[in-house]
Structures are given as C-alpha cells and as structure tokens.
FILUM-100843 format. One record per residue (C-alpha): y, z, x. Coordinates in steps of 0.25 Angstrom, whole numbers, plus 2048, in hexadecimal, padded with zeros to 3 digits. Layout:
// residues N
+-----+-----+-----+
:   Y :   Z :   X :
+-----+-----+-----+
:   Y :   Z :   X :
...
+-----+-----+-----+
// end
This chain:
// residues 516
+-----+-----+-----+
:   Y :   Z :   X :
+-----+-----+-----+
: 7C7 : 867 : 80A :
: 7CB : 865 : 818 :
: 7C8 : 859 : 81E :
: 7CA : 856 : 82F :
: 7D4 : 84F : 835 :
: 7D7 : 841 : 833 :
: 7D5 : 83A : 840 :
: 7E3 : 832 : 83D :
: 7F0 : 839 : 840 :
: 7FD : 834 : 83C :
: 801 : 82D : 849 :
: 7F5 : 824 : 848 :
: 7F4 : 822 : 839 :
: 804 : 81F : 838 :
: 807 : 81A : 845 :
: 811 : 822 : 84B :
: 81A : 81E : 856 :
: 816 : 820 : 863 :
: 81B : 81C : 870 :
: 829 : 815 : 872 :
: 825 : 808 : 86C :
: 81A : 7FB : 869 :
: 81B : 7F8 : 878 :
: 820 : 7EA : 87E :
: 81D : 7DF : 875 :
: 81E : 7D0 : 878 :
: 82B : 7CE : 870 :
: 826 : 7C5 : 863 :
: 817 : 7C4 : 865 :
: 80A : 7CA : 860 :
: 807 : 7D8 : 863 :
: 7F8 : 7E0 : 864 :
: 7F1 : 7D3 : 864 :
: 7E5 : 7D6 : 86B :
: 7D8 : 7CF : 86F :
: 7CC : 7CD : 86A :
: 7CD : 7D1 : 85B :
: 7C1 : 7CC : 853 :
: 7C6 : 7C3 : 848 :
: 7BC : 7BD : 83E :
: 7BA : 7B1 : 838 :
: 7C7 : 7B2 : 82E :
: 7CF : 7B5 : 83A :
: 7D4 : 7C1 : 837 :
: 7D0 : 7CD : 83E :
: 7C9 : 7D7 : 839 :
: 7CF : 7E5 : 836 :
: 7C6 : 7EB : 840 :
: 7CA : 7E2 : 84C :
: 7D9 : 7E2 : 848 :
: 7D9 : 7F3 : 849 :
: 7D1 : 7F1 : 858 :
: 7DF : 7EC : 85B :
: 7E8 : 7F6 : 862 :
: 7F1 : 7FB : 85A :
: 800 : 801 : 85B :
: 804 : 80F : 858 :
: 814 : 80D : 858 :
: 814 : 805 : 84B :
: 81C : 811 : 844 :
: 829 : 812 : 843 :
: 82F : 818 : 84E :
: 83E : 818 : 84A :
: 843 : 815 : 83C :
: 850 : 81A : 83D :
: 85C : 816 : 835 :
: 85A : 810 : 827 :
: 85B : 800 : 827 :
: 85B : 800 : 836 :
: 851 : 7F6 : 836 :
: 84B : 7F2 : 82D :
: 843 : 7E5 : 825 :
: 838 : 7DD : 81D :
: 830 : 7D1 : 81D :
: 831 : 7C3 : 814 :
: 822 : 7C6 : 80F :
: 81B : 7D3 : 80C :
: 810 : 7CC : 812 :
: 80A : 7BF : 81A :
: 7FD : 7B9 : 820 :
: 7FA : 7BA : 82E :
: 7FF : 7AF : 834 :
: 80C : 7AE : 82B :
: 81A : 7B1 : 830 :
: 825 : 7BC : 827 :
: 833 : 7BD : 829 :
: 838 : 7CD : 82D :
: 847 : 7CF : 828 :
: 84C : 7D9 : 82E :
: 85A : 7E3 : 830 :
: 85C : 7EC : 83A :
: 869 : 7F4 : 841 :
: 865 : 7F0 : 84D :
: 869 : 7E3 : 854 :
: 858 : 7DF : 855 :
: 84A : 7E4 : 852 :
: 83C : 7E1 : 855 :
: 831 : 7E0 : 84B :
: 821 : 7E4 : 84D :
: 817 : 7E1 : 843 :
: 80B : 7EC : 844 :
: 7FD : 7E9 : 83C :
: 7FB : 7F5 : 834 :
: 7EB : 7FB : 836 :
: 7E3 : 806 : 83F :
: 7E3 : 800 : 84D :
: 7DB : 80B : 852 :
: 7E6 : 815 : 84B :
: 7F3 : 80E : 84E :
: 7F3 : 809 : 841 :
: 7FB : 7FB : 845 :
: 7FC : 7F0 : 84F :
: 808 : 7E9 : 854 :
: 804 : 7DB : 851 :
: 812 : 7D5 : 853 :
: 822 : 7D7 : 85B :
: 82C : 7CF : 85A :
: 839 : 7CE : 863 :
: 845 : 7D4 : 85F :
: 84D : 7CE : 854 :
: 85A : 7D0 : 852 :
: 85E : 7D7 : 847 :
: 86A : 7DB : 83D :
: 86F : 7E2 : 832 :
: 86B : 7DF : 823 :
: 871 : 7E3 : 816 :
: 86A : 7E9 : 80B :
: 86C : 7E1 : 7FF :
: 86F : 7E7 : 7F1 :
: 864 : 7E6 : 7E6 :
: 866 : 7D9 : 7DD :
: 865 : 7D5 : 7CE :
: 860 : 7E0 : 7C3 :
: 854 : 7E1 : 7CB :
: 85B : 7E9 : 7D6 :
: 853 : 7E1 : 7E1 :
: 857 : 7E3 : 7EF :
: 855 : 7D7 : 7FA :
: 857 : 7D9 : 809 :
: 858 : 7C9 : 80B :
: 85B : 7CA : 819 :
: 859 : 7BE : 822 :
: 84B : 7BE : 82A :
: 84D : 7C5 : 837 :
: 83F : 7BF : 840 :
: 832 : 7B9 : 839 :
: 825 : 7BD : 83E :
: 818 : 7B5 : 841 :
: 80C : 7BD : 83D :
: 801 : 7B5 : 846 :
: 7F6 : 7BB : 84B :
: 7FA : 7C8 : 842 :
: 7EE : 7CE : 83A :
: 7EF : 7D0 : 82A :
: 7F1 : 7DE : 827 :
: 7FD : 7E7 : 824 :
: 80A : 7E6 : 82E :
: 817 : 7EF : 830 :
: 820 : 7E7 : 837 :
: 828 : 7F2 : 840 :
: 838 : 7ED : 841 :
: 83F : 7F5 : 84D :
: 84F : 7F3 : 850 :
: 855 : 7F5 : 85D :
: 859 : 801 : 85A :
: 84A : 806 : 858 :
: 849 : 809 : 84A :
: 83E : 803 : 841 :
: 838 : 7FF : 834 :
: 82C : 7F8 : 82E :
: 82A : 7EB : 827 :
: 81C : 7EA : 821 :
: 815 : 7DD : 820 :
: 806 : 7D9 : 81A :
: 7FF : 7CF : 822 :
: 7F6 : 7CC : 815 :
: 7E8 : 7C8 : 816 :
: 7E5 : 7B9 : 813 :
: 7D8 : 7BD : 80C :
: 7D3 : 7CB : 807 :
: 7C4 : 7C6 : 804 :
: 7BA : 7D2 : 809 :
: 7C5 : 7DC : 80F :
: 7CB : 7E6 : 809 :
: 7DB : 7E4 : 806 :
: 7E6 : 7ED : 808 :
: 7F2 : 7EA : 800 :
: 7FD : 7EB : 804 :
: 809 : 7F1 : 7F8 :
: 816 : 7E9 : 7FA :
: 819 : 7E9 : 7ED :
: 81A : 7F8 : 7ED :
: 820 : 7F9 : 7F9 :
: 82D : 7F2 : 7F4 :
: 82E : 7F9 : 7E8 :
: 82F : 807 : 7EE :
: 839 : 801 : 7F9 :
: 846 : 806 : 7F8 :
: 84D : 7FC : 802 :
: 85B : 7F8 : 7FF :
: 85B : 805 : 7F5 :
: 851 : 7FE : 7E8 :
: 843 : 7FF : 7E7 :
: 83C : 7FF : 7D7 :
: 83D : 80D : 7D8 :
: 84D : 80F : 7DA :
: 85A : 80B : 7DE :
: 864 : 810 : 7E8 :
: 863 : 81F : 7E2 :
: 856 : 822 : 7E6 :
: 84A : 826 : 7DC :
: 855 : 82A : 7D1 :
: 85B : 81B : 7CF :
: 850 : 816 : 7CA :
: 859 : 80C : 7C1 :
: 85E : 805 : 7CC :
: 851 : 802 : 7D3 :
: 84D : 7F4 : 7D6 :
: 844 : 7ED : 7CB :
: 841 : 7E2 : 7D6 :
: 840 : 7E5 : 7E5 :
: 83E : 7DA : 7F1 :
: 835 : 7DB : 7FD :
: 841 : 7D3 : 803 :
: 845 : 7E1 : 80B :
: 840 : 7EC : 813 :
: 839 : 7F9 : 80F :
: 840 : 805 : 80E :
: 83A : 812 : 816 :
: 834 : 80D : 823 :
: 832 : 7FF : 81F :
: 823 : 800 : 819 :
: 822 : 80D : 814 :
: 819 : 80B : 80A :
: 810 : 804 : 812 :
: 80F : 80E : 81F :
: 80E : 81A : 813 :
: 803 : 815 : 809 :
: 7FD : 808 : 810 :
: 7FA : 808 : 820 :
: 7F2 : 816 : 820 :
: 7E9 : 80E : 817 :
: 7EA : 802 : 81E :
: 7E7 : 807 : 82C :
: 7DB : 80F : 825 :
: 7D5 : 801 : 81E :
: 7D8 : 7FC : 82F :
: 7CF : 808 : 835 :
: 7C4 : 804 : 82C :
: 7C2 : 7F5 : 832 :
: 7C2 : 7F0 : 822 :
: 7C3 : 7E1 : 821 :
: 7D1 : 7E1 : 81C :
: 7DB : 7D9 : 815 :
: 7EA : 7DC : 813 :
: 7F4 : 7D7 : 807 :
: 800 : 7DB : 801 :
: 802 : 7DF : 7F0 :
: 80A : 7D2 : 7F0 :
: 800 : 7CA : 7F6 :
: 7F5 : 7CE : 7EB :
: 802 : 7C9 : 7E1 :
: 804 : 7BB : 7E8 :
: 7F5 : 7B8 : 7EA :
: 7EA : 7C0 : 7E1 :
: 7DE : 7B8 : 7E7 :
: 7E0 : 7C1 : 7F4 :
: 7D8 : 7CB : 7F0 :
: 7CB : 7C1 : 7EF :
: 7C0 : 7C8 : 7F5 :
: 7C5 : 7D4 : 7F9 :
: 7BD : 7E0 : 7FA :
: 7C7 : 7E9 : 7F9 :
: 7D5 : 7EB : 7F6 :
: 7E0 : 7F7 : 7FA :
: 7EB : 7FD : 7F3 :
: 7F2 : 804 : 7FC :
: 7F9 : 811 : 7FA :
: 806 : 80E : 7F1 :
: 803 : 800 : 7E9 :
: 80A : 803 : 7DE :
: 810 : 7F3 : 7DA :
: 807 : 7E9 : 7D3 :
: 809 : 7DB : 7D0 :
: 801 : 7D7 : 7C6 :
: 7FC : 7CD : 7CD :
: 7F7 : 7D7 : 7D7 :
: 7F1 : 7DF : 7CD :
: 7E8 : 7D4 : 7C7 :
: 7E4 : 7D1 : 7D7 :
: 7DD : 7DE : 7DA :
: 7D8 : 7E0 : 7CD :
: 7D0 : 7D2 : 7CE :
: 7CC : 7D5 : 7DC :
: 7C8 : 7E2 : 7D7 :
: 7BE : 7DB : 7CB :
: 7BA : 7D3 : 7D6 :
: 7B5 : 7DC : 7DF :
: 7C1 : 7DF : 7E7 :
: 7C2 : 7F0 : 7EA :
: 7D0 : 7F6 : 7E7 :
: 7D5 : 803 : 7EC :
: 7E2 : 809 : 7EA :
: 7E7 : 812 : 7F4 :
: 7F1 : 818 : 7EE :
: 7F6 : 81D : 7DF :
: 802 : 814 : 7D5 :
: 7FC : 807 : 7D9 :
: 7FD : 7FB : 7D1 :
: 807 : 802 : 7C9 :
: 813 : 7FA : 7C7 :
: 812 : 7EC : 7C3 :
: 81D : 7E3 : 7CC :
: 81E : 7D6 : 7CB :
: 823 : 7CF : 7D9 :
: 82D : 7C3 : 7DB :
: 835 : 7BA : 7E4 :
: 82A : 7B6 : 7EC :
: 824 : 7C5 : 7EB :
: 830 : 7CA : 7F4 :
: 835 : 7D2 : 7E4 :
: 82C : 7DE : 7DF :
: 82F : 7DE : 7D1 :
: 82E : 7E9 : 7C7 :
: 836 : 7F1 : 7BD :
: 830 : 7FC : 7BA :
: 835 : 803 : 7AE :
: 83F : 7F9 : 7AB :
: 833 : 7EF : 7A7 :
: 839 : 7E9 : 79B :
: 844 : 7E5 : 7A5 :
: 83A : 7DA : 7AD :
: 83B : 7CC : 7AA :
: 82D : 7CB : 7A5 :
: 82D : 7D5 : 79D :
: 829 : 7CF : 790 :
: 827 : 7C1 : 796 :
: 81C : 7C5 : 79F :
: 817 : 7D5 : 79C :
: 80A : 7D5 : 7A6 :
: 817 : 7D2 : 7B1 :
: 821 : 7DB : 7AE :
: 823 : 7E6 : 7B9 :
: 820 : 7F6 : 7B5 :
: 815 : 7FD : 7B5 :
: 808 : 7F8 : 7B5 :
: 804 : 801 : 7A9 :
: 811 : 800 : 7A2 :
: 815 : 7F7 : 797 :
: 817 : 7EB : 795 :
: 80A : 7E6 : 79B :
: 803 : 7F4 : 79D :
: 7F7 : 7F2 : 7A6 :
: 7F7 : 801 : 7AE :
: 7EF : 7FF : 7BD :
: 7E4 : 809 : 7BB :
: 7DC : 7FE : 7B5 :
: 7DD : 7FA : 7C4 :
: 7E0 : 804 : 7CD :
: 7D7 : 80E : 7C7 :
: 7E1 : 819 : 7C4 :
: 7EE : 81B : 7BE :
: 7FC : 81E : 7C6 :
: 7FF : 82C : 7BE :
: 80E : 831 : 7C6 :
: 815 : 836 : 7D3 :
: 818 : 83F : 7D9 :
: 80C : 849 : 7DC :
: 806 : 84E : 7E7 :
: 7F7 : 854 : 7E4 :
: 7EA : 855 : 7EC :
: 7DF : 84B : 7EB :
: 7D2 : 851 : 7E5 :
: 7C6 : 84B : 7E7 :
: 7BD : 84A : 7DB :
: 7B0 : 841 : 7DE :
: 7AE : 845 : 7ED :
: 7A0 : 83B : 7EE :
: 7A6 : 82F : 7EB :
: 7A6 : 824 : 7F4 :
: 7B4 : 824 : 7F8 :
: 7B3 : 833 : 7FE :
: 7A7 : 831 : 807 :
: 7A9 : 838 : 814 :
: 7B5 : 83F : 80F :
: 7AD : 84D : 80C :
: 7B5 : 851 : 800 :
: 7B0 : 85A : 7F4 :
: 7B4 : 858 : 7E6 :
: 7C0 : 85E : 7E4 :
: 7C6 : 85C : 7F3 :
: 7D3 : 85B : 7F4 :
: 7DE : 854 : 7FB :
: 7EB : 85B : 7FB :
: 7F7 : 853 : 7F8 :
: 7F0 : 845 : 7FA :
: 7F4 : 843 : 7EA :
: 801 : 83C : 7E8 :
: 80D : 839 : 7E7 :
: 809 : 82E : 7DD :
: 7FA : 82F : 7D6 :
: 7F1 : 828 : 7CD :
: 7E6 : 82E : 7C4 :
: 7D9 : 827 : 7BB :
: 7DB : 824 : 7AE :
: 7D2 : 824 : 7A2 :
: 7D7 : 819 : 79B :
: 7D2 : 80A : 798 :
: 7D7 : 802 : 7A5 :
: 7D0 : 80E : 7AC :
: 7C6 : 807 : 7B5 :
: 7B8 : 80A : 7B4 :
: 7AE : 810 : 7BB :
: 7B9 : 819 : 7C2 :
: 7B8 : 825 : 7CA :
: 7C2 : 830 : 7CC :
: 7BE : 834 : 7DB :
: 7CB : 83C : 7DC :
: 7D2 : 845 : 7D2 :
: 7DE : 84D : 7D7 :
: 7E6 : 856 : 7CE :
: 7F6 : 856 : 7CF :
: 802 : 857 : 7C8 :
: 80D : 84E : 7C6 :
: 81B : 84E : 7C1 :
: 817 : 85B : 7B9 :
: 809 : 856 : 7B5 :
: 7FC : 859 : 7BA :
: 7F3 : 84C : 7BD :
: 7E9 : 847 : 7C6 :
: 7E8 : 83D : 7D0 :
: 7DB : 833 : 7D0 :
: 7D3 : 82C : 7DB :
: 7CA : 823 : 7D3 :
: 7C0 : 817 : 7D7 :
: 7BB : 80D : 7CD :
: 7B2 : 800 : 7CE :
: 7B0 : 7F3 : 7C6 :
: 7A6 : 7E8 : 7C2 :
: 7AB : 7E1 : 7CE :
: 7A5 : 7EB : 7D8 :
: 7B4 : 7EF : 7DD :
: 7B9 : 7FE : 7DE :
: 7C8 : 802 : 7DB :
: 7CC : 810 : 7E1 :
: 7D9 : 817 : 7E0 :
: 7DE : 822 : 7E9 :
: 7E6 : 828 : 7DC :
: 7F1 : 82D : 7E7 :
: 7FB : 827 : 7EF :
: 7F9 : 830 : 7FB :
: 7EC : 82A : 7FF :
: 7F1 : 821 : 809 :
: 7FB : 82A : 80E :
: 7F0 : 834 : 810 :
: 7EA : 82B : 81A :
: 7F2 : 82E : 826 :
: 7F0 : 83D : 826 :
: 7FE : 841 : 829 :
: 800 : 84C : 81E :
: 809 : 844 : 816 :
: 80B : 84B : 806 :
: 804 : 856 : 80D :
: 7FA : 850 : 80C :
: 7EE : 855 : 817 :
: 7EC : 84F : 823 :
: 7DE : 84F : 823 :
: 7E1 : 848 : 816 :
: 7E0 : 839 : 81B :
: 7D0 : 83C : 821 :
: 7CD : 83D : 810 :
: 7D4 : 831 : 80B :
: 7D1 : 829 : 818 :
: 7C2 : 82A : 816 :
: 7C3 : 828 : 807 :
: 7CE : 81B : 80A :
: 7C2 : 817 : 815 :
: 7B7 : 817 : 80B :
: 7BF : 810 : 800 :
: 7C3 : 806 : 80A :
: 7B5 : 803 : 810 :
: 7B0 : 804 : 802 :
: 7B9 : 7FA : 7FC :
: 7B9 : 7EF : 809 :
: 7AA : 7ED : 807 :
: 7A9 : 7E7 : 7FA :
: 7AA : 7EB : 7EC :
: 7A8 : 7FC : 7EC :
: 7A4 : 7FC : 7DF :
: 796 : 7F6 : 7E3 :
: 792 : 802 : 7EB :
: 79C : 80D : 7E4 :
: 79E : 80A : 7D6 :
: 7A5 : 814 : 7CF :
: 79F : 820 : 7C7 :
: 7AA : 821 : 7BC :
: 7AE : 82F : 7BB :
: 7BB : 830 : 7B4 :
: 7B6 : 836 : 7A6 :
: 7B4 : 842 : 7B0 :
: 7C3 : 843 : 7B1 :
: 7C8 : 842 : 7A4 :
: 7CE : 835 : 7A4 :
: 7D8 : 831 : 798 :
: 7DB : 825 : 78F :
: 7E7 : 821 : 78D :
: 7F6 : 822 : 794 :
: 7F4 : 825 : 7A2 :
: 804 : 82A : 7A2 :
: 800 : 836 : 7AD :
: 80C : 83F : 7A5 :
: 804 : 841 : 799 :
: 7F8 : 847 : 7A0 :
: 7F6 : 855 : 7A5 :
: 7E6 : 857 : 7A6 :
: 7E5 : 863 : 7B1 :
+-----+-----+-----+
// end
C-alpha cells in the first residue's frame, strides 16, 4: 500500500544543524525563557504551553570529530527540577562550553535551549583500566562545573559539550517528574543504555576484541563514564522520535528513568499510562514488580520496541553499577543465597519467570529484517491509517523481534493485530504485535519489532519507506491518546484471537519452531 508523505522530514524530526551556531547567549544564564506560559496549579507547565516555546533547530551535532575529543557524563542519570548535578568532563582542548536542550516538538524543532554556561577550562583524562573479576570500568574524573536546574522543566535533556576546537558530544540527563498521577510516563532506559556502552573498551556484551571476546566482557558496568558513539546513541536512535511525538500531541506528561521506577516503585501511582520506549531490554526486579502493580491498578503499558524486560540486572553502589552475568549465572554472589536476584535472563533458571507474562509477547532472536503485516485492520489502534488485512510494511520488522506465545503466563484476552512472516538465523518465524487487557481496565500493547521508533522519523533508515512514519505515527498517536485518558480497556477491551494463530504450549525457544 502506498501511503502519502509524512509531513516530517529528517531536518525537522532529527534536528539537523543549521546555521553557524545557538546565537549569543548570556554566558551562564537561562536561555528561551519566555513569557507568558500558562502554568497550572502544580506549577508545572503543561506539555502544550511548554512546545508554544520557540524552539532551537541547532541542537544536533554539528562537528564530532576525533574520538575522546570531548567528551563526559553526569553524577546522576537523573534529578528534580530544581536540583543541581555535577558534569565531569575531558576534552583536548584547553575549554569548552556546555548547553542543556529540553527534548520535545517545539513546533518541529524538536528541542529548546534552556541553559549555557561560560566556558570552562578543560583538560585531558585518562581512561581507567577495568577492575576486579567484574571487569568494571570507572572514569572517576574530578567534576569539571555543576549545574543548577531552576526554572528548567521536567522532561528529557541532551546536555551538548563543545571544545574550543568545535567538536562535540552529548551528555543526556532525565529531569524526572516528581508525580506521574494522570499523565502518561515516558521512561527513560538507562540501564540499557550502559549495558550496550562500549566506553573505555567493556560493555556486558564484550571486551576490547569487539563482538568475538565475549569472555572478557564486563559482568558489572558504571554509569560513572561517558557513552560511546555520539554520547546518547541510544536515546537519539530508539527514544526522542517517540518523545517529540508524545510532545506534538499536548499529552499531560511525566518523565522518569528505569532506575527511578527501582529506587521508588510508588512513582507510577495513578498513572494513566506508562511507556516503554524503543530498546528496554534491562529490568530490576523491582522494576518489573512496579509496572506490573500499576498495570493491575489501572495503570496502561505500552511497549514500543521488541526484547524488553529481558534481562534481569540488579544495580549497585548507589545505582551508579548495572549488574548482570548473563550466562555466567552461577558465577553471582546470590546465586544460591537469593535465586529471584541472580542476574540472567528473566526466563532462565534459577528463578525462571520469562516476561510475556508482562510484556505480552516473547523476545524470539536477531538479526532479521522482514515486512510488517497487518492482520486485524479494524482495530482500534489503526483508525485513520487506511490499511487492509494483509498490508504490508517493508522492512519495518527487525533487527530484534518478539512473537505471541501459547503458553500459561500468556496473558488473556489477547489479540494479535499484527503478524509478520520472517526468517531468522535459518528459520522461519513471525513477528507479533499483540494487545491484551485485564480486570483492572488497563491495556498492554507491544509493537513486536524494535524499528517502530526508529520508523518515526521518516528517513529511510533499514530501508525502510519513508512514507513509513505517517503508518506508525498515527498508530503511536492513537495508542498514546488511548492510553493518556484512563484505562483503554474500559472502551477497548480485547477480543482474544490467538486460537486463530495456532499458538503452542510449552518451550518458547524460537530454534525449535518452523510453522510457514
């Protein structure tokens, strides 16, 4: 099906550099503020009134040039508005100057610079080897500047560092929502986001050698240095198209980070809805038990990617340590003492408890690239979208996928709304986009692909269409108003049809199917 034109092209969805610069800034002082903003009786400003702001195109990256040429991170993944957070930072250069942009729509500039500060001197700092039989590796720099975030709005930040010598990278920093009650919460995944982070040569997946040392990867990695890449890459790929998105719509909003659903659970009371953006793939248990009790409260959970709530970390040392050992389970200090703790896979032993009984689907495998299918073209979440059954989406499939499972910790009513042939590793498969509802009245969705937010920006990425993004926009629209308003499975309950889709008991191991 060919669908027209999405009305957002990749300068305005990504926010690509133009002109020569943010223009001239009061060295050290609040940027963009504004008049006239309508704040209601909680203080904070609504979604709406914040986006009437003007917004600033240059918050790209205009420069990144040489690797560790500047470069940093922040002493907390997140604050409250109004708290202060120390940047260490290293650079080449002899000074650099730092700019926080709030992530949103902003009529299609996608940021706002709330913030500059002078320039700081800057030096220098040595990557430290990884420590201990955990293979952790700690920047521990000395704080470079702290910064004040009065009068700054709760949402998502990248925090832009430029050396003298103008090259550039980003910081991100959640400014977390003190309550969620009646908004919709956008979560954001730190714990992943350090566990793929490759700086200073470990991440959980391998050590110096790349993919293939595997056995020297770390089994503990710190928040206490930068990301790799262009300092948020994760973020600007699988989070902020979803989050300018939720900004167009005027949602009430909230804004949180994975490790503050571990540190308080109690955040999520009275929320209408919660988001799980595009690769959430690391769960504390504590986590896990927060959304599934604000899910049996009434609480709406939608899961924009695929592999979420897969792994099972623990974190330590004041959450600044994302713990997990993988395959090397029995190697975890709890293992044995405290078995629900131990740090694997959620559905592997020796505390088995696999995460469709939340999430609605199962992670199957990667890599695979396949077109999405529609299957139940009247449902709710495709109003307006003019599909047909059997409409397809080329390439929006991948590279990780989930798919509906049969078995007991299936929830139910489920639909499959989505069913997408592919093949995987040698094996053919399918992908699932599936929506359930419980007694609370809350509704669960999941995308079954890790493209979906990706999609959103419309710029062929994966080759996947263009025209792409005006599909999964107006289905991400629908869910989002759906799921902001109260508990979707009042007024759309699910009508169970996976009987329909010859769904198995048993072992869900994706290797030992082959049903097409």
């Amino acid at each position: 099906m060919t669908m027209t034109p999405h009305p957002w092209n990749r300068r305005q969805f990504l926010g690509a550099a133009a002109g020569a610069g943010a223009g001239a800034l009061a060295a050290g002082c609040q940027a963009g503020g504004g008049t006239g903003v309508r704040v209601p009786a909680t203080g904070v400003p609504t979604v709406a009134a914040e986006n009437e702001r003007p917004g600033d195109r240059d918050w790209g990256l205009r420069h990144r040039g040489a690797d560790r040429a500047v470069e940093g991170y922040a002493d907390r993944v997140s604050a409250l508005p109004g708290e202060s957070f120390r940047l260490h930072v290293s650079t080449t250069a002899r000074g650099f100057r730092t700019e926080a942009f709030r992530m949103g729509w902003y009529g299609g500039a996608q940021a706002r610079l709330v913030w500059a500060s002078e320039r700081t001197p800057g030096a220098p700092r040595p990557i430290a080897p990884p420590l201990g039989a955990t293979r952790t590796v700690s920047a521990n720099w000395p704080p470079s500047l702290e910064v004040g975030t009065h009068g700054w709005p709760e949402g998502a930040y990248l925090i832009r560092l430029t050396a003298d010598s103008g090259e550039q990278r980003y910081i991100p920093l959640t400014l977390r929502s003190r309550t969620t009650a009646g908004r919709l919460v956008l979560v954001n995944a730190v714990g992943t986001w350090q566990a793929y982070n490759t700086w200073g040569g470990h991440s959980l997946y391998h050590g110096p050698g790349g993919k293939d040392d595997y056995a020297a990867r770390s089994l503990v990695v710190s928040c206490d240095r930068p990301f790799d890449d262009d300092g948020a890459p994760l973020f600007t790929t699988y989070e902020q198209p979803a989050i300018a998105l939720a900004e167009r719509l005027g949602l009430p909003l909230a804004y949180l980070t994975t490790m503050d659903l571990d540190a308080d659970p109690g955040l999520l009371r009275g929320a209408h809805g919660v988001v799980s953006l595009g690769h959430d793939e690391y769960w504390t248990p504590a986590m896990r038990r927060a959304v599934t009790a604000a899910r049996d409260a009434g609480t709406n959970v939608a899961f924009l990617g695929a592999n979420a709530c897969f792994r099972r970390i623990r974190l330590e040392g004041g959450r600044r340590l994302v713990v997990c050992y993988k395959t090397d389970a029995a190697q975890d200090p709890l293992y044995g003492r405290d078995d629900a703790a131990v740090t694997t896979d959620w559905r592997e032993p020796p505390h088995a408890d696999p995460e469709n009984s939340l999430t609605g689907t199962l992670y199957e495998s990667n890599p695979t690239t396949a077109d999405y299918v529609v299957d139940q073209p009247d449902h709710w979440l495709f109003e307006g979208t003019e599909v047909r059954r059997g409409t397809a989406f080329r390439n929006l499939v991948g590279t990780e996928y989930d798919r509906v499972n049969g078995g007991r910790a299936t929830p139910r009513p489920l639909e499959i709304v989505a069913h997408s042939r592919l093949v995987c590793r040698g094996v053919r498969s399918f992908a699932d986009s599936a929506y359930y509802t419980v007694a609370s009245g809350a509704g669960v969705f999941n995308t079954g692909t890790m493209r979906w937010v990706e999609s959103l920006t419309g710029d062929g990425s994966h080759g996947i269409p263009p025209d792409t993004a005006r599909f999964t926009g107006r289905v991400t629209a629908n869910l989002f108003r759906a799921f902001a308003a109260g508990p979707a499975g009042r007024s759309h309950p699910a009508q169970d049809n996976l009987d329909a889709y010859q769904a198995y008991e048993g072992d869900p191991i994706w290797a030992q199917r082959n049903l097409w």
